[in-house]
C-alpha positions as CSV (number, residue, x, y, z in Angstrom):
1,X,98.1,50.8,145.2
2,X,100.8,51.5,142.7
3,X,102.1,54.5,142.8
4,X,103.9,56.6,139.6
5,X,107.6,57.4,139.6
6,X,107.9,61.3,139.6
7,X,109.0,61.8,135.6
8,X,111.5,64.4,135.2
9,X,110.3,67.5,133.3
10,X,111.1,69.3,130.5
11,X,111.7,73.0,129.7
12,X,108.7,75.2,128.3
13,X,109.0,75.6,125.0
14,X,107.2,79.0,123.8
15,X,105.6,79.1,120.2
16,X,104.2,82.8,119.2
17,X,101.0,83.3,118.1
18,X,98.6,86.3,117.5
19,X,95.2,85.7,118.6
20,X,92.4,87.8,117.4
21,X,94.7,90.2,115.8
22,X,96.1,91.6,118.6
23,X,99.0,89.9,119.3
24,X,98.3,90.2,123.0
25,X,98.7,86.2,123.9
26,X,101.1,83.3,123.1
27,X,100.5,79.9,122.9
28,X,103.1,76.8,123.3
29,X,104.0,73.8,125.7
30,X,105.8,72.6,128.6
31,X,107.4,69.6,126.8
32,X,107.3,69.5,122.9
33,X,106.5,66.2,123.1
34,X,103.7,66.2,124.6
35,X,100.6,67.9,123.1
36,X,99.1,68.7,126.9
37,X,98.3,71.1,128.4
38,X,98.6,73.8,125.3
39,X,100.1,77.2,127.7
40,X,98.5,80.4,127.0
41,X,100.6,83.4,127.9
42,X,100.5,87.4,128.1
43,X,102.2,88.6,125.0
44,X,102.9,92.0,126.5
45,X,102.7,93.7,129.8
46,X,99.7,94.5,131.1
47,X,97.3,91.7,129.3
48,X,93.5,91.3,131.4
49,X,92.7,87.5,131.3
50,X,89.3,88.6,131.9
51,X,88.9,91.0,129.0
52,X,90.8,88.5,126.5
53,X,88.6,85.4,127.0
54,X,85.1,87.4,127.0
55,X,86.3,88.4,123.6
56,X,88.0,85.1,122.8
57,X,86.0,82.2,124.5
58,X,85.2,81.0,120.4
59,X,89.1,80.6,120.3
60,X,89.9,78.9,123.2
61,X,86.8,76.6,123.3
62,X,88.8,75.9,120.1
63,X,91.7,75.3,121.6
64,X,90.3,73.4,124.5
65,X,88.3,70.9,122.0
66,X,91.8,70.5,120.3
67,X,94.1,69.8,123.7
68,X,91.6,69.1,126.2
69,X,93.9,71.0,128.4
70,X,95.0,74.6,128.5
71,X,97.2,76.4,131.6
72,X,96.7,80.1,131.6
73,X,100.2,81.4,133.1
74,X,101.5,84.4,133.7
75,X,98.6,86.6,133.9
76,X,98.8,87.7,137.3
77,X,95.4,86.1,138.9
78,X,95.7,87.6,142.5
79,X,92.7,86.3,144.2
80,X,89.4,84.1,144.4
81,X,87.5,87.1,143.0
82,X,89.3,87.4,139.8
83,X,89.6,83.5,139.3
84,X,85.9,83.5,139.2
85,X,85.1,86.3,136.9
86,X,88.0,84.1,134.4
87,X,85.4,81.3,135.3
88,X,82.7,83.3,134.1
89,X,84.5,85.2,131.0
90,X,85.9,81.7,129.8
91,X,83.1,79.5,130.2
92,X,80.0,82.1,129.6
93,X,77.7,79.8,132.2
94,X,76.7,79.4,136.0
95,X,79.1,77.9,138.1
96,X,77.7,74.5,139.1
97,X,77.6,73.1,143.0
98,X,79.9,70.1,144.5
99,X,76.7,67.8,145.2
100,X,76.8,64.1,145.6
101,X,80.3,64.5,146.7
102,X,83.0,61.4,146.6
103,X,85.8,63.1,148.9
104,X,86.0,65.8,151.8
105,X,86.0,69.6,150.5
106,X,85.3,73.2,151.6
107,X,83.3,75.8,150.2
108,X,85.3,78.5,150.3
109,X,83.7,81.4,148.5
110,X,80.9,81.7,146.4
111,X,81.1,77.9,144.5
112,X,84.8,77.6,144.5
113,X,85.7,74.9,146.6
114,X,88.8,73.4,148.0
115,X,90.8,70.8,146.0
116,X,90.0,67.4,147.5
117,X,91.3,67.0,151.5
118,X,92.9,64.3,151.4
119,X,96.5,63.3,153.5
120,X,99.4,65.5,152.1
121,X,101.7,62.3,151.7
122,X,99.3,60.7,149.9
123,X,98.6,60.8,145.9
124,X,95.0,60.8,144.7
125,X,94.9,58.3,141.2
126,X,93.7,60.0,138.1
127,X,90.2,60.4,137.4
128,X,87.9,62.2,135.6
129,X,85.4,64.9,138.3
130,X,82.1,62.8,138.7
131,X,82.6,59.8,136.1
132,X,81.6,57.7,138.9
133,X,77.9,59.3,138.7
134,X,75.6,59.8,135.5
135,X,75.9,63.8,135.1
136,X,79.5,65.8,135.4
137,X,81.0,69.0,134.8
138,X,82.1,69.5,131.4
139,X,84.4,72.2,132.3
140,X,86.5,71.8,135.0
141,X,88.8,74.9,136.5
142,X,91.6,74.9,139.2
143,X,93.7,78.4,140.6
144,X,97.0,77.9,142.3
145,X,96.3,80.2,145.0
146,X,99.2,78.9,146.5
147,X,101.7,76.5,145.7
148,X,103.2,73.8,147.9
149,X,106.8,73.6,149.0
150,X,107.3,70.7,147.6
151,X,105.1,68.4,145.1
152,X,101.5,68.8,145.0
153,X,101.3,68.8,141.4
154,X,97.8,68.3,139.6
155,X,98.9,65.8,136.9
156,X,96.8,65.2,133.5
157,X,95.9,62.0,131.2
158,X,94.1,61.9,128.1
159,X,91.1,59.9,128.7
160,X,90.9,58.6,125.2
161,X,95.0,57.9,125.7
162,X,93.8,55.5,128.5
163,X,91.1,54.1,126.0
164,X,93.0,53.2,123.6
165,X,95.8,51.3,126.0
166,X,93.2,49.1,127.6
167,X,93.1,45.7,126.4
168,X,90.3,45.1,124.0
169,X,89.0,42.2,126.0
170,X,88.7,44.4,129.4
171,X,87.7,47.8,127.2
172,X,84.6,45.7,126.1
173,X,83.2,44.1,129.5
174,X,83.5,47.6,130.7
175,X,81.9,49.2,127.7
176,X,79.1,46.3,127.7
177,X,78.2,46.0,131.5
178,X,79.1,49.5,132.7
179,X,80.3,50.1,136.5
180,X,78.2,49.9,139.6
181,X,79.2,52.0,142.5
182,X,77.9,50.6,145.8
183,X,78.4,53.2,148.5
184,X,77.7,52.9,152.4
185,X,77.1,55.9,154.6
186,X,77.8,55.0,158.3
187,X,78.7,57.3,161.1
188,X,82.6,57.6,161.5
189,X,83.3,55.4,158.8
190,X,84.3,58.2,155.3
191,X,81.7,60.9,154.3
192,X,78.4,61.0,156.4
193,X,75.1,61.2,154.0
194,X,74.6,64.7,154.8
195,X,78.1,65.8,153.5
196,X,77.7,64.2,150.4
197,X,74.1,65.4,149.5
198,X,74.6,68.3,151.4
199,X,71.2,68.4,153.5
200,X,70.1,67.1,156.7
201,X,66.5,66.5,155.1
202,X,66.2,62.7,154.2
203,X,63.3,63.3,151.7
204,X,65.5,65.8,149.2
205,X,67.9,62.3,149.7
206,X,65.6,60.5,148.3
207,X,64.6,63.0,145.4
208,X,67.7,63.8,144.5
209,X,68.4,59.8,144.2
210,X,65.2,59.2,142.3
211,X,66.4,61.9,139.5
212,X,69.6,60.5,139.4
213,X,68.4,56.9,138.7
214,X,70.4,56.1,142.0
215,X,68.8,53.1,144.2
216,X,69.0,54.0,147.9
217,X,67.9,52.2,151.0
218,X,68.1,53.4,154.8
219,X,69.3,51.3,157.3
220,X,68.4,53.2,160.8
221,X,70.3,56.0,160.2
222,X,72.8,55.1,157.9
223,X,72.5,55.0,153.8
224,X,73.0,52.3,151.3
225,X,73.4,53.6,147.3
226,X,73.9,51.6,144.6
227,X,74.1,53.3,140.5
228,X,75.5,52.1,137.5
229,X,77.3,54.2,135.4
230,X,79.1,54.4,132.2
231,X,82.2,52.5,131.4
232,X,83.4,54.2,128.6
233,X,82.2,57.5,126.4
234,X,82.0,59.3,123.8
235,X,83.4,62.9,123.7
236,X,80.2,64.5,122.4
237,X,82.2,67.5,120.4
238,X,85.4,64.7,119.1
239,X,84.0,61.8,118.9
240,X,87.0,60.1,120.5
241,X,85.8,57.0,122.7
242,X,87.2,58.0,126.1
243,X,87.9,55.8,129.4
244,X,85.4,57.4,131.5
245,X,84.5,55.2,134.9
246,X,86.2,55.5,138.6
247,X,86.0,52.1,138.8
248,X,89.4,51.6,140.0
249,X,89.3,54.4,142.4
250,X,86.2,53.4,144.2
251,X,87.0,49.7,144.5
252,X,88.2,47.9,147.5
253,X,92.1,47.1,145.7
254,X,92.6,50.6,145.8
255,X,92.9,51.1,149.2
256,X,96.3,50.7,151.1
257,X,96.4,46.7,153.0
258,X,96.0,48.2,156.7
259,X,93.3,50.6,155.6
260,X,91.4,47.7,153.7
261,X,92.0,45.2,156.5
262,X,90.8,47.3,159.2
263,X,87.7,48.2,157.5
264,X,86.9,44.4,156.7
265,X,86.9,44.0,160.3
266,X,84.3,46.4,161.1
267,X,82.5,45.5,158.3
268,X,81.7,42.6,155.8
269,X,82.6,43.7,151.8
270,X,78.9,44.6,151.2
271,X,78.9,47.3,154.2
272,X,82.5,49.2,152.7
273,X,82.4,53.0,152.5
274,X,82.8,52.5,148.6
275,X,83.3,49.5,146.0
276,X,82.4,48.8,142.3
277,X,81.3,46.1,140.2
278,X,80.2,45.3,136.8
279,X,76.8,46.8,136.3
280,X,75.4,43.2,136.5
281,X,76.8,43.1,139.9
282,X,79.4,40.3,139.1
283,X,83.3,40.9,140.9
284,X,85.6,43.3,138.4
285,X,88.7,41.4,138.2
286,X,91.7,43.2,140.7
287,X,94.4,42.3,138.0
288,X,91.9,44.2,135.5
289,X,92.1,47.2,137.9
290,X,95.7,47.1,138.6
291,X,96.4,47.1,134.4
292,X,93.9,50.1,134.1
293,X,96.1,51.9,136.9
294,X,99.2,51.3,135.4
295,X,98.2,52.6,132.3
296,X,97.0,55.9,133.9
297,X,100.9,56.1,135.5
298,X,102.5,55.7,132.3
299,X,100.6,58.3,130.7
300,X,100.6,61.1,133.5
301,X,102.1,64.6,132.9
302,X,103.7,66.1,135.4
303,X,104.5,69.9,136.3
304,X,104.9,71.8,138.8
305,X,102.2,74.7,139.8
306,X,102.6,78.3,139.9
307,X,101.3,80.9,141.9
308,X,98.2,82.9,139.6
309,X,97.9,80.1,137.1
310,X,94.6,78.6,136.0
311,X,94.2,75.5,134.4
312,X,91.1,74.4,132.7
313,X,90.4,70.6,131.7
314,X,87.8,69.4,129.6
315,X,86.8,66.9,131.7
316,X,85.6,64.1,129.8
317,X,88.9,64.6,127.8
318,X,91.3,65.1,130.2
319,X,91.6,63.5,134.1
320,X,93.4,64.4,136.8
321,X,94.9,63.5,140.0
322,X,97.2,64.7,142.9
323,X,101.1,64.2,143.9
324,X,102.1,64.5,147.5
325,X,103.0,67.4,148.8
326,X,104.7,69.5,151.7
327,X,104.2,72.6,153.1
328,X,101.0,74.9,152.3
329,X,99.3,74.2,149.2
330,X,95.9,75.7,148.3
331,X,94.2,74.9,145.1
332,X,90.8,75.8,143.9
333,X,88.3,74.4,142.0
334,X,85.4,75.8,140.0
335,X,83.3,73.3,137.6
336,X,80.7,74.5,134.7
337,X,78.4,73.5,132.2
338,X,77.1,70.1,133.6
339,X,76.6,67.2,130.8
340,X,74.8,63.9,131.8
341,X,74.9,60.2,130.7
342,X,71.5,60.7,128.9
343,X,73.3,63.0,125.9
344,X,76.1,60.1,125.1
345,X,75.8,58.6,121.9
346,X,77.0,55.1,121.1
């Protein structure tokens, strides 16, 4: 898997604004040329996050529509507790739960959950939370808790960025045939059924799968699933066509040689953890993949994290991945307002 030369970065640049009147927050960049994320910061001393976005969530839903991508720094977040009542105050809506999970995570308290466990040296690709299913978080919210030593950074693409890049000839097979994600649940090979459902009870397995237009079959006790998703999107408030699909994060390529090869040993390519097709079922091309993932490395933007921020992503507009790291990191993630495949709009 290719992986992204670390991009030097640039110095903020600050651009004053009053908001509501009151002067209270400003608004300006990391890196003037580049429009995300748009950085909200305390105008004065003393400035509660909380307060300010119960009476300004018009403005930064605003905001958000117009970036996709806005870091709240500088306000002081100290702890879990506070980063959800900013959930709350920002986003106006019930906190949604980590079900039908792709990748290890903790609860941690109430539904904030760990960032995704994976191996500190490795990077996780960009992606958008959930594309690989048929309903997603809309808003998506992570809280440097702590930041790592070194790396660790959460970097950010614009989806319809990506879009746009892809070669008209792929964009359309995706667009056309969609993505099917074919996953296997075996014991000791990736995440057990019960982790990703999160239940022990077969029959809410089922139900869950049946509402979700997800064909399942069960194999003793292991679990064979098979959905096809969306390609590409819409953005339901923009209108931009977005590259929305995990199709290059869930298929075979992306997995390192000795990783790939050990698991075609245990298992033929039909029995993998993970893979994707074309919704028809027909092979997607690896060189295909491998120009969709260098287009997400060209496009990333990189910074570094800082204790107490909060970044919020319109997920559909904005995706996101992981650097390595050293040392302690812990990052937390909250998701809201959950959108499906049923509301798009050609």
């Amino acid at each position: 898997m290719m992986k992204p030369a670390m991009k030097k970065l640039a110095p903020v640049a600050r651009k004053k604004v009053r908001i509501a009147g009151d002067g209270l927050v400003q608004t300006g960049s990391l890196n003037p040329d580049q429009p995300i994320p748009c950085v909200l910061r305390p105008g004065t001393d003393g400035v509660n996050l909380v307060s300010w976005a119960e009476k300004n969530r018009s403005f930064i839903d605003e905001k958000l529509t117009a970036h996709g991508a806005l870091l709240f720094r500088g306000f002081g977040v100290p702890n879990m507790d506070v980063f959800q009542e900013v959930i709350q105050a920002v986003s106006g809506s019930e906190m949604l739960e980590y079900t039908y999970r792709s990748t290890p995570r903790t609860q941690v308290q109430g539904r904030v959950y760990t960032s995704t466990e994976y191996p500190a040296d490795k990077w996780i690709p960009q992606h958008n939370e959930n594309a690989y299913s048929r309903s997603w978080p809309m808003k998506l919210f992570f809280y440097c808790e702590k930041a790592a030593e070194e790396g660790g950074m959460t970097p950010i693409t614009d989806s319809h960025l990506v879009y746009e890049r892809v070669p008209a000839e792929i964009r359309q097979r995706f667009a056309e045939k969609g993505v099917m994600y074919v996953r296997n649940y075996r014991t000791g090979i990736d995440l057990p059924w019960s982790n990703v459902f999160q239940t022990e009870d077969r029959s809410e397995v089922e139900e869950f799968c049946r509402q979700a237009g997800i064909e399942y079959e069960w194999n003793g006790d292991d679990l064979r699933t098979r959905q096809i998703c969306q390609g590409v999107a819409k953005h339901p408030k923009t209108g931009k066509m977005l590259w929305f699909n995990q199709a290059h994060l869930f298929h075979v390529s992306s997995l390192e040689p000795e990783v790939r090869e050990a698991l075609l040993e245990l298992t033929s390519e039909a029995g993998l953890p993970r893979n994707t097709y074309y919704g028809d079922g027909t092979p997607i091309d690896v060189a295909d993949l491998d120009v969709i993932r260098g287009i997400y490395d060209d496009l990333l933007i990189l910074f570094p994290w800082e204790e107490g921020d909060v970044l919020l992503l319109d997920n559909m507009a904005v995706a996101h991945g992981r650097t390595p790291f050293q040392g302690a990191r812990k990052i937390r993630v909250g998701m809201t307002e959950p959108f499906g495949a049923d509301k798009l709009t050609a």
